[in-house]
Structures are given as structure tokens and as C-alpha cells.
Backbone as XML, in Angstrom:
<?xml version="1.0"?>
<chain id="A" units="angstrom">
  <residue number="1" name="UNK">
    <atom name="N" x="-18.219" y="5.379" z="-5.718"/>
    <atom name="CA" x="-18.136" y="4.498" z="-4.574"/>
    <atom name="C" x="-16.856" y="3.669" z="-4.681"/>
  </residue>
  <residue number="2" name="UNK">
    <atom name="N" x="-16.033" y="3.696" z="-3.630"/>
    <atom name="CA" x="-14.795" y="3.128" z="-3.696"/>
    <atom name="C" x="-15.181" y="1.105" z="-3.470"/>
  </residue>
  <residue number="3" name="UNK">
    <atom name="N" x="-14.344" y="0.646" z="-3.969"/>
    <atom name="CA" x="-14.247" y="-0.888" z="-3.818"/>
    <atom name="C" x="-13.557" y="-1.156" z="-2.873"/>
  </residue>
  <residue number="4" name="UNK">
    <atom name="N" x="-14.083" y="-2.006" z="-2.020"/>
    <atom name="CA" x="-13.757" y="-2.238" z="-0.841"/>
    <atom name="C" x="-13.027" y="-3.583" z="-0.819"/>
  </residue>
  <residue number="5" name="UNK">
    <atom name="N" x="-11.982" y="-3.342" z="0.059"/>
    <atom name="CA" x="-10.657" y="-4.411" z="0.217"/>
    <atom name="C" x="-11.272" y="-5.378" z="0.975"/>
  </residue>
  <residue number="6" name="UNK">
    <atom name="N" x="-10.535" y="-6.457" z="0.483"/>
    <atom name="CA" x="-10.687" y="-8.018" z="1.500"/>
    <atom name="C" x="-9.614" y="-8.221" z="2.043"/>
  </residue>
  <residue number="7" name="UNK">
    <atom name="N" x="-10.015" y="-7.548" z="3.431"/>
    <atom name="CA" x="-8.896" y="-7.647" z="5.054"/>
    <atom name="C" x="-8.599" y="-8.965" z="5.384"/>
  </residue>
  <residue number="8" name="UNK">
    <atom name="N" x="-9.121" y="-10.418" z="4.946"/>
    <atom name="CA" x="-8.832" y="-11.427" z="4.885"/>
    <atom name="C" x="-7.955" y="-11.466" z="3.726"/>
  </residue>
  <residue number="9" name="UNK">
    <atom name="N" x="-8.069" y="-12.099" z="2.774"/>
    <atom name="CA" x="-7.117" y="-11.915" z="1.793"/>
    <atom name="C" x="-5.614" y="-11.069" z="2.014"/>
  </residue>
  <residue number="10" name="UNK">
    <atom name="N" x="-5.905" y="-9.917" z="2.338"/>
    <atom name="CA" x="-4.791" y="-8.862" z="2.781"/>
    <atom name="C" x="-4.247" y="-8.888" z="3.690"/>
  </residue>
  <residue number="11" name="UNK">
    <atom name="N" x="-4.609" y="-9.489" z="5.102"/>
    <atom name="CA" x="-4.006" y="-10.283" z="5.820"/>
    <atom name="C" x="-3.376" y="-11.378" z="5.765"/>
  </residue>
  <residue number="12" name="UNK">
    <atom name="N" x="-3.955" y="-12.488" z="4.820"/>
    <atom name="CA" x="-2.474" y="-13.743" z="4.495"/>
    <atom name="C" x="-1.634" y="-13.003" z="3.569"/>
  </residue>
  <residue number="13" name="UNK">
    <atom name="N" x="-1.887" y="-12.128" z="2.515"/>
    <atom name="CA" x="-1.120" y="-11.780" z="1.556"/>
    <atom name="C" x="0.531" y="-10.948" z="2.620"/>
  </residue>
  <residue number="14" name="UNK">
    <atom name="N" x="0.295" y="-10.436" z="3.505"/>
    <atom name="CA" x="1.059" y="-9.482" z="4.712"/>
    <atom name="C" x="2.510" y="-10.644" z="5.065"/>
  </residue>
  <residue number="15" name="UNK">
    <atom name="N" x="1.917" y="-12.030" z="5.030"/>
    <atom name="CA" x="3.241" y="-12.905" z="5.525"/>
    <atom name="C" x="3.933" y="-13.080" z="4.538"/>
  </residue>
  <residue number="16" name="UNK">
    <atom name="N" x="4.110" y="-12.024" z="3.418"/>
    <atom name="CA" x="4.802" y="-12.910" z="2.262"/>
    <atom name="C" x="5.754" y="-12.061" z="2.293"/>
  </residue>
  <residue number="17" name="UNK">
    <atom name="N" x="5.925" y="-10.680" z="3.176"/>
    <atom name="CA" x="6.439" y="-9.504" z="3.195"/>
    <atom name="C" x="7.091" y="-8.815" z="4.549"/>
  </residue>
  <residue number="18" name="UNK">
    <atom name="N" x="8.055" y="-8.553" z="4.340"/>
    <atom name="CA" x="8.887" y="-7.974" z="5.570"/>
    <atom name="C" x="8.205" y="-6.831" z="6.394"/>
  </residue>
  <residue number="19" name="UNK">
    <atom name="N" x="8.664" y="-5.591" z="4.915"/>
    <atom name="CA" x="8.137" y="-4.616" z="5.826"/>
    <atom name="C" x="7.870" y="-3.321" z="4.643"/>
  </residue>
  <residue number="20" name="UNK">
    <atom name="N" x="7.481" y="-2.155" z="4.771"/>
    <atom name="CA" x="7.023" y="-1.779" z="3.540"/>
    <atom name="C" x="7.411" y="0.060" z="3.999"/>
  </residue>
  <residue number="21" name="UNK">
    <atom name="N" x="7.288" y="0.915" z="2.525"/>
    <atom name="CA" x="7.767" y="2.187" z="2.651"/>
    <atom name="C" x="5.846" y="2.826" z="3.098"/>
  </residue>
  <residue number="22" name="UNK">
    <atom name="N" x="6.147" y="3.754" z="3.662"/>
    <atom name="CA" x="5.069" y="4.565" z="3.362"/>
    <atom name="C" x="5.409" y="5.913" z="3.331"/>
  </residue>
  <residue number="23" name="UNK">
    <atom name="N" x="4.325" y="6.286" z="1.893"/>
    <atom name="CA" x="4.313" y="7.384" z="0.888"/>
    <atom name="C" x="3.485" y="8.673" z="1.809"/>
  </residue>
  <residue number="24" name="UNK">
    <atom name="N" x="3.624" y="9.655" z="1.569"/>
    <atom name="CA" x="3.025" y="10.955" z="2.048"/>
    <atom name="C" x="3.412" y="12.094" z="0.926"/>
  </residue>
  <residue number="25" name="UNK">
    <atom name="N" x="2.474" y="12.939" z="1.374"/>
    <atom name="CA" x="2.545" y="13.872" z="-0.103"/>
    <atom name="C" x="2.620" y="15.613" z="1.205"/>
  </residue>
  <residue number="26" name="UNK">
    <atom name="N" x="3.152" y="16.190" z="0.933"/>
    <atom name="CA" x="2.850" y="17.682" z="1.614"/>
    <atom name="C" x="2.833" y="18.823" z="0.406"/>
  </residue>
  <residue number="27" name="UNK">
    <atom name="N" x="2.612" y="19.907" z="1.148"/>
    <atom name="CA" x="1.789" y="21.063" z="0.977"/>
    <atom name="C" x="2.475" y="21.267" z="-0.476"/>
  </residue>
  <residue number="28" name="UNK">
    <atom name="N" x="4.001" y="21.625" z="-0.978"/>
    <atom name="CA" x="4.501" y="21.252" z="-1.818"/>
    <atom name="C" x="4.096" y="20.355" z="-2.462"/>
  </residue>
  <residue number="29" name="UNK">
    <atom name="N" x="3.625" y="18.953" z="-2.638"/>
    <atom name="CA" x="2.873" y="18.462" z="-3.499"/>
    <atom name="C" x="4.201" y="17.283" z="-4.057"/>
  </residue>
  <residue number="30" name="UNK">
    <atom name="N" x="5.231" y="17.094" z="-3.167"/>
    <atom name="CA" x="6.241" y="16.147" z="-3.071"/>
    <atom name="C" x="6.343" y="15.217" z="-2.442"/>
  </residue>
  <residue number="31" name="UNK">
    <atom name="N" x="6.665" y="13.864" z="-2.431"/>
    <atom name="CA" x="6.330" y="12.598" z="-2.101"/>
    <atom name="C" x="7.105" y="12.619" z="-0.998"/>
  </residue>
  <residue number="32" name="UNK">
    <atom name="N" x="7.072" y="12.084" z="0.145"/>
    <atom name="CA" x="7.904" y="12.377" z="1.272"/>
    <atom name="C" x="7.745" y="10.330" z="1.652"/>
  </residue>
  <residue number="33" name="UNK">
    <atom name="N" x="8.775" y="9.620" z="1.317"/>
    <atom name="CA" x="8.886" y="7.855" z="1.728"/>
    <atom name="C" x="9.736" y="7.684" z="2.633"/>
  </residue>
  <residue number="34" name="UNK">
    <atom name="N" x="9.066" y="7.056" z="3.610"/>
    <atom name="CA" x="9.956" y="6.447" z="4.666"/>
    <atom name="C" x="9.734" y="4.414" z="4.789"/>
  </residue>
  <residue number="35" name="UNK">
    <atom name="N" x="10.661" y="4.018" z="5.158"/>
    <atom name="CA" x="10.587" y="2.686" z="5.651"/>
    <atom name="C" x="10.060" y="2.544" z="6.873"/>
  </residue>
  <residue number="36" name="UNK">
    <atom name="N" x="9.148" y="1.504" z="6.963"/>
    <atom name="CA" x="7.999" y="1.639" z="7.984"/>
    <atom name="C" x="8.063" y="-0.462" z="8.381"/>
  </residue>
  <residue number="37" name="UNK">
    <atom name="N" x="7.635" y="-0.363" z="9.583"/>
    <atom name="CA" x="7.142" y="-2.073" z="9.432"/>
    <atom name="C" x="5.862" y="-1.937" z="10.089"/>
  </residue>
  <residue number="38" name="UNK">
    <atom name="N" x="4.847" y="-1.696" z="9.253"/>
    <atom name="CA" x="3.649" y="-1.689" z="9.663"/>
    <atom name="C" x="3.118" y="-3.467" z="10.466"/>
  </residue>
  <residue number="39" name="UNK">
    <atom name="N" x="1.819" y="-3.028" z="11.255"/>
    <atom name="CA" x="1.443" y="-4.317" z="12.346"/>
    <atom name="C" x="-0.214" y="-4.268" z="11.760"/>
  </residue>
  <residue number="40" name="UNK">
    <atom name="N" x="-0.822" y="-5.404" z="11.133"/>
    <atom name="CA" x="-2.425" y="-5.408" z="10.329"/>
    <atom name="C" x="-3.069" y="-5.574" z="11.704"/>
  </residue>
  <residue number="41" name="UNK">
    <atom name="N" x="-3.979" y="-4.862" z="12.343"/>
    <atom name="CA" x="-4.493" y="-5.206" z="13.602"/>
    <atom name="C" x="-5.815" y="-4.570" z="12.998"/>
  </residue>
  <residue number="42" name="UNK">
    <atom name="N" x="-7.243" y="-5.274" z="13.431"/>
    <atom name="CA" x="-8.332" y="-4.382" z="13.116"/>
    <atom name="C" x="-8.823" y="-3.624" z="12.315"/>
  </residue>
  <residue number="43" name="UNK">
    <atom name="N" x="-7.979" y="-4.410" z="10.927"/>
    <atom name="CA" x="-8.287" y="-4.158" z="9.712"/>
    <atom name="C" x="-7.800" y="-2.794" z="9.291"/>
  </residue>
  <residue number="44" name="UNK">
    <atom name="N" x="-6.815" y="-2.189" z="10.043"/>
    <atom name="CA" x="-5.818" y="-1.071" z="9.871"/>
    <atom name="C" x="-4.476" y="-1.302" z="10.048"/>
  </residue>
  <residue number="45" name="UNK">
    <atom name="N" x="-3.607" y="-0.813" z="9.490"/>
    <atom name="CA" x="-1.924" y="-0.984" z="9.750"/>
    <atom name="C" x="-1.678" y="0.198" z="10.688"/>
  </residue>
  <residue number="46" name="UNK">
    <atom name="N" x="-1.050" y="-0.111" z="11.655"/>
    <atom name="CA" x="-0.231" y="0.719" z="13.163"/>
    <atom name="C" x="1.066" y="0.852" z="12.237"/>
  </residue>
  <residue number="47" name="UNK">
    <atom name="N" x="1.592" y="2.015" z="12.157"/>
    <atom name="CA" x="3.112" y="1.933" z="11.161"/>
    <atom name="C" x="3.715" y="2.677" z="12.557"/>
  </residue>
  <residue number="48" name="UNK">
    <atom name="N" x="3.440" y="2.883" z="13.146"/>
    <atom name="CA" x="4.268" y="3.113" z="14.600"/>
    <atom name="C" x="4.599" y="4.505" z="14.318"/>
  </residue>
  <residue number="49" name="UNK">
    <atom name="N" x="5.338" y="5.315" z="15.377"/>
    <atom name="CA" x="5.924" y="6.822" z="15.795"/>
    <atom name="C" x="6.654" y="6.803" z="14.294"/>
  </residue>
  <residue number="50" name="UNK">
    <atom name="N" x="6.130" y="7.626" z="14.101"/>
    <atom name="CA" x="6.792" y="8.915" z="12.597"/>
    <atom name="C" x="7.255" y="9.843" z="12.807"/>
  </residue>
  <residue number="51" name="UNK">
    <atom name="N" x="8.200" y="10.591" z="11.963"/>
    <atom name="CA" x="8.986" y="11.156" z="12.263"/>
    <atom name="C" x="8.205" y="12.664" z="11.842"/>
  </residue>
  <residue number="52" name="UNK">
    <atom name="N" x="8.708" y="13.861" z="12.130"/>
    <atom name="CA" x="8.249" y="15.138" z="11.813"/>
    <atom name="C" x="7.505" y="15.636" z="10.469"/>
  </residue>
  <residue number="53" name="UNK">
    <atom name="N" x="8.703" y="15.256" z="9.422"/>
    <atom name="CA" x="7.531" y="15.086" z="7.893"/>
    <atom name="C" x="6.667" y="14.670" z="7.470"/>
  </residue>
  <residue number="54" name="UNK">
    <atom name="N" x="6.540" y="13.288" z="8.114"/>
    <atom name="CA" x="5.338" y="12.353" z="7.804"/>
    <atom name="C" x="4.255" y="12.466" z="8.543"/>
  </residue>
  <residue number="55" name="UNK">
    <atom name="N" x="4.452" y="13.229" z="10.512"/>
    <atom name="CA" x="3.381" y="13.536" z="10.496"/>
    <atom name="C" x="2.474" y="15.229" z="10.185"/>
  </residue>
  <residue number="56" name="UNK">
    <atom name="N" x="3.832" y="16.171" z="10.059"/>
    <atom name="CA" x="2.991" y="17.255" z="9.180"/>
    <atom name="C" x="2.508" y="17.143" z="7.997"/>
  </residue>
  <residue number="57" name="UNK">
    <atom name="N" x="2.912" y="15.491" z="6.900"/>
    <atom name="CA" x="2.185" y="15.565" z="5.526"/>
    <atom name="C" x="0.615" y="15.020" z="5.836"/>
  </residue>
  <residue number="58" name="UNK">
    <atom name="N" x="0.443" y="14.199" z="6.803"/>
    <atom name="CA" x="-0.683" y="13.687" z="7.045"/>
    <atom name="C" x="-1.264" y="14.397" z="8.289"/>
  </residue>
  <residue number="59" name="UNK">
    <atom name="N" x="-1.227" y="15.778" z="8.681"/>
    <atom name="CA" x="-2.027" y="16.664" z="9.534"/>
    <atom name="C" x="-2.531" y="17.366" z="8.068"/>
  </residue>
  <residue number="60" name="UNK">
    <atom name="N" x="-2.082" y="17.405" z="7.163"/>
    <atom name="CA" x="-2.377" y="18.435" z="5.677"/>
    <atom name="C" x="-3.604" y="17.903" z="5.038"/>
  </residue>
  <residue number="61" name="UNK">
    <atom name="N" x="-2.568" y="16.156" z="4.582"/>
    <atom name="CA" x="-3.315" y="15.162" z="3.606"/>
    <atom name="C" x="-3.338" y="13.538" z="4.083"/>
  </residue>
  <residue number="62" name="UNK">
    <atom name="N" x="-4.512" y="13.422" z="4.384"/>
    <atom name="CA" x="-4.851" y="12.041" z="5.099"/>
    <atom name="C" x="-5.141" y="10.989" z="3.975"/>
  </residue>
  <residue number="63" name="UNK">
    <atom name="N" x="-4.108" y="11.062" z="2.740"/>
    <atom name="CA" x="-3.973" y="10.062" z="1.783"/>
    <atom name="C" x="-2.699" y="9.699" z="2.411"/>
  </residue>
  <residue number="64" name="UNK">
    <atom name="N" x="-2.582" y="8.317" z="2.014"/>
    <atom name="CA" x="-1.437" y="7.727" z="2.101"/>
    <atom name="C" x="-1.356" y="6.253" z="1.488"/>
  </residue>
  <residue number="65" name="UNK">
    <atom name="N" x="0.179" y="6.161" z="1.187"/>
    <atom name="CA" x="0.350" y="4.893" z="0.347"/>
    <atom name="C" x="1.338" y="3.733" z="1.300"/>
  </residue>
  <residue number="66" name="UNK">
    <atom name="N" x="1.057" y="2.785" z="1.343"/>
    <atom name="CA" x="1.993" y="1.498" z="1.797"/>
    <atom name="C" x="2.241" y="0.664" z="0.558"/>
  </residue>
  <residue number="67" name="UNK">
    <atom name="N" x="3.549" y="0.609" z="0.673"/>
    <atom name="CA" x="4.122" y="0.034" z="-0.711"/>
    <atom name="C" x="4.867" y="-1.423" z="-0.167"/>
  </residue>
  <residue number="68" name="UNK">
    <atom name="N" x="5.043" y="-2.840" z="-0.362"/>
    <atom name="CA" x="5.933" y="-3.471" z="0.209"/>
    <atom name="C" x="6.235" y="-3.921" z="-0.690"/>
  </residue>
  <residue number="69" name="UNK">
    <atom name="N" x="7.758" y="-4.117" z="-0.949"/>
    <atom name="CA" x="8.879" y="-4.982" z="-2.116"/>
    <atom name="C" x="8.694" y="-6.478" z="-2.288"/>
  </residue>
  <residue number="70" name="UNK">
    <atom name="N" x="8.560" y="-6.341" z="-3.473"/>
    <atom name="CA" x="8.821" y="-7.616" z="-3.376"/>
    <atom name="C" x="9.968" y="-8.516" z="-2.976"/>
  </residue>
  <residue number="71" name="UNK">
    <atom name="N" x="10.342" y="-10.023" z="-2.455"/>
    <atom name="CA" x="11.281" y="-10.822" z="-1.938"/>
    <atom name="C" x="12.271" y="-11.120" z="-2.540"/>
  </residue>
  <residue number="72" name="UNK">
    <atom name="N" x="11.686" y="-11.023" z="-4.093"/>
    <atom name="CA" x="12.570" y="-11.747" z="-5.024"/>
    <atom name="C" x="12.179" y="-11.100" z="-6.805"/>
  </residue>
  <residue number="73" name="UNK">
    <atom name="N" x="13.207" y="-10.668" z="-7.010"/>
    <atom name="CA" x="12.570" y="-10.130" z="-8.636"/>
    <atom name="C" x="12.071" y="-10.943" z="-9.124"/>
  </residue>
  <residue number="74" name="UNK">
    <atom name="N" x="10.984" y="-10.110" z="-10.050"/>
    <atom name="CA" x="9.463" y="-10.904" z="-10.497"/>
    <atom name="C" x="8.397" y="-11.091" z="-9.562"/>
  </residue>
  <residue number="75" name="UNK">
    <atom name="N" x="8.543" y="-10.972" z="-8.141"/>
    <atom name="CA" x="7.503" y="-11.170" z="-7.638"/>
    <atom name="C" x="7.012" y="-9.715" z="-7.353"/>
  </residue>
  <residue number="76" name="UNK">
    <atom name="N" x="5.521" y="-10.169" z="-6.999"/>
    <atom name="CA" x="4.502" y="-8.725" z="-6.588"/>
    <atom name="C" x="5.027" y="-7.975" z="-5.586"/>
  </residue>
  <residue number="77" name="UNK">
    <atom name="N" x="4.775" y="-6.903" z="-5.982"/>
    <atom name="CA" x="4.945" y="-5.413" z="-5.028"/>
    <atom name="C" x="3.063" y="-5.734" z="-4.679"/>
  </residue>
  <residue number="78" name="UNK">
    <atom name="N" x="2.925" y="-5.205" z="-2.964"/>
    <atom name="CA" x="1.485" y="-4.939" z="-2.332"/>
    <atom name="C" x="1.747" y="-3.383" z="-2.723"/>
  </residue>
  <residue number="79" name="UNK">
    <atom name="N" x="0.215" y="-2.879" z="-2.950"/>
    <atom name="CA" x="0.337" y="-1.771" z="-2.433"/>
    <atom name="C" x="-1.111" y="-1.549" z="-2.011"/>
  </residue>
  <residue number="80" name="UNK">
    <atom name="N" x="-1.239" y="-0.437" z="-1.033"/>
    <atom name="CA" x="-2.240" y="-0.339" z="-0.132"/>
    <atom name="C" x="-2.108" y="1.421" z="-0.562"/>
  </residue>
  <residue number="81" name="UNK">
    <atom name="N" x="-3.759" y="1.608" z="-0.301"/>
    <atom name="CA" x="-3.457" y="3.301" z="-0.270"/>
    <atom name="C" x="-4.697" y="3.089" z="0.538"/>
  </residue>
  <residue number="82" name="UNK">
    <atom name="N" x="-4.737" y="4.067" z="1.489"/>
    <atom name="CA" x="-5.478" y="4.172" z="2.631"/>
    <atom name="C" x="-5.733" y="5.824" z="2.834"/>
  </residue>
  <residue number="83" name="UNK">
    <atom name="N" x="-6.550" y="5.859" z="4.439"/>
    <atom name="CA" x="-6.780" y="7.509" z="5.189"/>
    <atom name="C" x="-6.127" y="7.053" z="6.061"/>
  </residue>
  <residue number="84" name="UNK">
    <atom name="N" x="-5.469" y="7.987" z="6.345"/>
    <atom name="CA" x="-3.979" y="7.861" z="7.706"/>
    <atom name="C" x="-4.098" y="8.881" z="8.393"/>
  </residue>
  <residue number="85" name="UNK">
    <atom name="N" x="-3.862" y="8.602" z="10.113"/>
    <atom name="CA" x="-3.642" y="9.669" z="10.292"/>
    <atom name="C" x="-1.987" y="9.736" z="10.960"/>
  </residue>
  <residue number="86" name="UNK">
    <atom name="N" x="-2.106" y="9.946" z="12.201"/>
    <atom name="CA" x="-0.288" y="10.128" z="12.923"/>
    <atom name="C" x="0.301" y="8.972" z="13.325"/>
  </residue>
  <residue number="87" name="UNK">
    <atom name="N" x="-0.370" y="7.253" z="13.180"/>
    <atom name="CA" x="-0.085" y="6.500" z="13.572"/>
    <atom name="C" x="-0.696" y="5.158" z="12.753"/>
  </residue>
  <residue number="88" name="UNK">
    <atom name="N" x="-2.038" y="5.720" z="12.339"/>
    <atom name="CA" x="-2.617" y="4.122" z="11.325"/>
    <atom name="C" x="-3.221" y="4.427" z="10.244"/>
  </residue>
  <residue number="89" name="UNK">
    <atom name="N" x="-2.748" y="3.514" z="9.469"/>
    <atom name="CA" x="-3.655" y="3.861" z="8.069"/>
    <atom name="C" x="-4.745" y="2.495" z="7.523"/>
  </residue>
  <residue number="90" name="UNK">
    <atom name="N" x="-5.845" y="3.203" z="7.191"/>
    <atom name="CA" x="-7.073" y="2.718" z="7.023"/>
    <atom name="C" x="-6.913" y="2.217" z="5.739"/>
  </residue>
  <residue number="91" name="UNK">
    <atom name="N" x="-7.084" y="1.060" z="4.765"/>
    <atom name="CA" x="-6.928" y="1.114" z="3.897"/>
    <atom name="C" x="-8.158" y="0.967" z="3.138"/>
  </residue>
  <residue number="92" name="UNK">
    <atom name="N" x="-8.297" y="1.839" z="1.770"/>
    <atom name="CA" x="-9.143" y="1.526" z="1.168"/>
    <atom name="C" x="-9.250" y="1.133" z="-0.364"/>
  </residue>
  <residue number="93" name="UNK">
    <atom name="N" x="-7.868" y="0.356" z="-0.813"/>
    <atom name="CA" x="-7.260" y="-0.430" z="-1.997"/>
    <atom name="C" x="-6.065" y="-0.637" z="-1.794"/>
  </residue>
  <residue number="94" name="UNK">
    <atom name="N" x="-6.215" y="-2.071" z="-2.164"/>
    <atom name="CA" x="-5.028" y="-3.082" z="-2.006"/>
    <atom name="C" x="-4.918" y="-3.818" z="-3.330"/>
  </residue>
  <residue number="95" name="UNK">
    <atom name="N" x="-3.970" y="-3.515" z="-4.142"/>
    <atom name="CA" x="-3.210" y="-4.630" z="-5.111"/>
    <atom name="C" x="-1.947" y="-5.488" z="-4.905"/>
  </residue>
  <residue number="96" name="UNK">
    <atom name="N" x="-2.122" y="-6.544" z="-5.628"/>
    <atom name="CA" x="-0.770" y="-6.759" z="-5.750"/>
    <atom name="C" x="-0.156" y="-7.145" z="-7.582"/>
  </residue>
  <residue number="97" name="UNK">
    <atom name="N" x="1.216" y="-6.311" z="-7.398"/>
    <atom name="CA" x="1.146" y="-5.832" z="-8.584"/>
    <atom name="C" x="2.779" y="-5.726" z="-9.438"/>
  </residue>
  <residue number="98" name="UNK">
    <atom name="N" x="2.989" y="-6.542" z="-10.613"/>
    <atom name="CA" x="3.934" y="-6.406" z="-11.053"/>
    <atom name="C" x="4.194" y="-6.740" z="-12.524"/>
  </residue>
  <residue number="99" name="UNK">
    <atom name="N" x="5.172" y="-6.148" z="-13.024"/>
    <atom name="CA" x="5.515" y="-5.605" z="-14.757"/>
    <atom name="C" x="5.368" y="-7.169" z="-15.257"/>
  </residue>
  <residue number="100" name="UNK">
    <atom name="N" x="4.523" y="-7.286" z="-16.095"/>
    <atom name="CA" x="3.725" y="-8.808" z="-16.905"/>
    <atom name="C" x="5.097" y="-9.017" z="-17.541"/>
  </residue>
  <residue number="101" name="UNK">
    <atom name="N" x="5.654" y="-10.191" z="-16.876"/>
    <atom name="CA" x="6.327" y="-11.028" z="-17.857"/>
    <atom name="C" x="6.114" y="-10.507" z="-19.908"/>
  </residue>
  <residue number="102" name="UNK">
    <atom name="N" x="6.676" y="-10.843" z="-20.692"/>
    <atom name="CA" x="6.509" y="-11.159" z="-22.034"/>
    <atom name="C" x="6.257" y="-12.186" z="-22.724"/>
  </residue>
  <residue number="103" name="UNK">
    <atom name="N" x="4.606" y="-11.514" z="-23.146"/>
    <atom name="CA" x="4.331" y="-12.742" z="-23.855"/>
    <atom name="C" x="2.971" y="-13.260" z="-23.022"/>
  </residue>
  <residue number="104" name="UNK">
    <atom name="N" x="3.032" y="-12.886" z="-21.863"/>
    <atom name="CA" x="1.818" y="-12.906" z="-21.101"/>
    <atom name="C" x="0.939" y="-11.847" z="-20.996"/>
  </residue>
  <residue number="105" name="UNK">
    <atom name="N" x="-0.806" y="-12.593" z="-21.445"/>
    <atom name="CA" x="-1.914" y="-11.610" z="-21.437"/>
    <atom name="C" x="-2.210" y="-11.325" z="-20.169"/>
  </residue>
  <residue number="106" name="UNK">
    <atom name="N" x="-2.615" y="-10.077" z="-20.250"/>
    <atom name="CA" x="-2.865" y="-9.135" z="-18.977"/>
    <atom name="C" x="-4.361" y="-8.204" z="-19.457"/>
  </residue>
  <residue number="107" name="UNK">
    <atom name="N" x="-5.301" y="-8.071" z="-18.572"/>
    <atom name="CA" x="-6.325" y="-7.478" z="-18.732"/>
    <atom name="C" x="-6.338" y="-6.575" z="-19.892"/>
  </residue>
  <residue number="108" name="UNK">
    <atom name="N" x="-7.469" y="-6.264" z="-20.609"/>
    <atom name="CA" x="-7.461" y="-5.530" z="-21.957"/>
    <atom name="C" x="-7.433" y="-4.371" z="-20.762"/>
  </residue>
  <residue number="109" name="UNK">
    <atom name="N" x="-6.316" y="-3.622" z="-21.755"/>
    <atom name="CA" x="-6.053" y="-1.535" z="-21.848"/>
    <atom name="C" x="-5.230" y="-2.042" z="-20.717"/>
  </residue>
  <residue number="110" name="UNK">
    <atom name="N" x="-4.623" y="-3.063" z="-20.322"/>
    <atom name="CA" x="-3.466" y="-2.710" z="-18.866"/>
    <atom name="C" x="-1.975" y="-3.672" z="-18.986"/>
  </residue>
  <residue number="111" name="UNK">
    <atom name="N" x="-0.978" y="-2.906" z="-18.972"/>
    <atom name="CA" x="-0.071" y="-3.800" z="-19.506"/>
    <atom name="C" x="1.108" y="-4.559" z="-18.641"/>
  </residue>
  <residue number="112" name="UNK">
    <atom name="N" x="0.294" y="-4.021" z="-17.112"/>
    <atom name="CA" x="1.006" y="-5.053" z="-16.482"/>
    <atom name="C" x="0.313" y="-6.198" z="-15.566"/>
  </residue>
  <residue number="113" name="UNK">
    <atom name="N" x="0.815" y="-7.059" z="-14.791"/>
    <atom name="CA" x="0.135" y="-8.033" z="-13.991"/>
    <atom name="C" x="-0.387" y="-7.305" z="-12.587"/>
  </residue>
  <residue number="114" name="UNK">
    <atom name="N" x="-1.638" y="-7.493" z="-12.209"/>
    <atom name="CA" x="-2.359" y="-7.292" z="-11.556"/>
    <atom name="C" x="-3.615" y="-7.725" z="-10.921"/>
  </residue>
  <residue number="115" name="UNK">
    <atom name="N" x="-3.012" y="-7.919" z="-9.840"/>
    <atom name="CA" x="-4.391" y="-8.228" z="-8.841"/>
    <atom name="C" x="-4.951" y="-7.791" z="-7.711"/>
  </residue>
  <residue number="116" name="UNK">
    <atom name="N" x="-6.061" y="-7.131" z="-8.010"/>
    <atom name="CA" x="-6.749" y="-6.324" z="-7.026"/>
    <atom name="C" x="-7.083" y="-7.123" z="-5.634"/>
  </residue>
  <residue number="117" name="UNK">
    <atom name="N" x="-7.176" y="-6.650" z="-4.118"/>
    <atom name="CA" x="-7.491" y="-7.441" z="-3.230"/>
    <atom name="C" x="-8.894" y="-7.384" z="-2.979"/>
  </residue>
  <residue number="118" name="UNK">
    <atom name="N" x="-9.613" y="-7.302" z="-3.477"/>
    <atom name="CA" x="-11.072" y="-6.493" z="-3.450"/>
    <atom name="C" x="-11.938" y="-7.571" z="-2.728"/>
  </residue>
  <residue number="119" name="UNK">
    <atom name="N" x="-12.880" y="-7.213" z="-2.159"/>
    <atom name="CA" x="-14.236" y="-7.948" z="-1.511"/>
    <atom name="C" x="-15.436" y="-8.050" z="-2.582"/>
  </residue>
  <residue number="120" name="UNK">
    <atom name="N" x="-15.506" y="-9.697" z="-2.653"/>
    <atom name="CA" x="-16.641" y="-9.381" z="-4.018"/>
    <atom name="C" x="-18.141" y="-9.477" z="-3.160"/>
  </residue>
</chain>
């Protein structure tokens, strides 16, 4: 059973961030990233008209990843992995997530900083 995201949470976390890549995988089994500025509406991201690759990787494979940069080194990368299809992706895990400083404890067996957006 998958853990389910908190669309609140993941919605304020969205203003801290411009705009984000999204990942696709095709038949080849190769990552296909484009720059996207996804819109959080209804607890799904609208990443708007895609281009030819991205929507034959997701007529294949309705996984998909939203990645957004962080603002400033050291800060968290979001990432979202969702079911997508030619226009929105559903998400169903959201972190936010980046390489633990030194010297700072981080969950036992994980060695970087991380925080899940999860619904408790």
C-alpha cells in the first residue's frame, strides 16, 4: 500500500519553487527530461502541452517524476513521482530532499536529508 501525500503540505511547499523538470522513461528504458512549469490544481499538477517524446513515453509508461531545483545550494530539491498521463500528473510521493550537510544525523541506513510529504 503506497503512502499517501499531504496535498496541503505540498501545496505551500510549491511557492518555494519556480518551476521543475519532468522525468519520463520509454520503451528503451531511457530517461527522457524536459523543463516543465507545472500549475497544483485539484491535487494534480497540469504540466501543460508536451512535446512528442514525453507524450509517447507516457502513452507506454504512466510513471512519472517532477523534480524541482532547489533556489539556492544546500537547499531541498521536491520531488514528486506520480501516474501521468498527456497533460497531468497524479502524485503519489512527495519528498523533499537533499545531500546531509557533515556532521549531521540523518535517519538510521539513510545518508542524506530527507523529508517525506506524507499524510499521517
Amino acid at each position: 500500500m503506497s503512502v499517501k501525500v499531504d496535498l496541503d503540505r505540498l501545496a505551500d511547499e510549491l511557492a518555494n519553487y519556480k518551476f521543475a523538470y519532468l522525468v519520463t522513461v520509454g520503451d528503451d528504458f531511457h530517461a527522457h527530461t524536459v523543463a516543465v512549469e507545472p500549475v497544483f490544481v485539484d491535487g494534480r499538477f497540469d504540466v501543460g502541452p508536451v512535446g512528442g517524446t514525453t507524450s509517447r513515453n507516457l502513452a507506454s509508461h504512466d510513471s512519472a517524476t517532477l523534480v524541482w531545483p532547489p533556489s539556492a545550494p544546500g537547499g531541498y530539491t521536491l520531488i514528486v513521482d506520480g501516474r501521468a498521463d498527456s497533460r497531468y500528473v497524479v502524485p503519489d510521493r512527495a519528498v523533499l530532499h537533499r545531500k546531509a550537510p557533515p556532521g549531521v544525523a540523518t535517519k538510521p541506513g539513510c545518508k542524506d536529508d530527507c523529508h517525506p510529504l506524507e499524510r499521517s
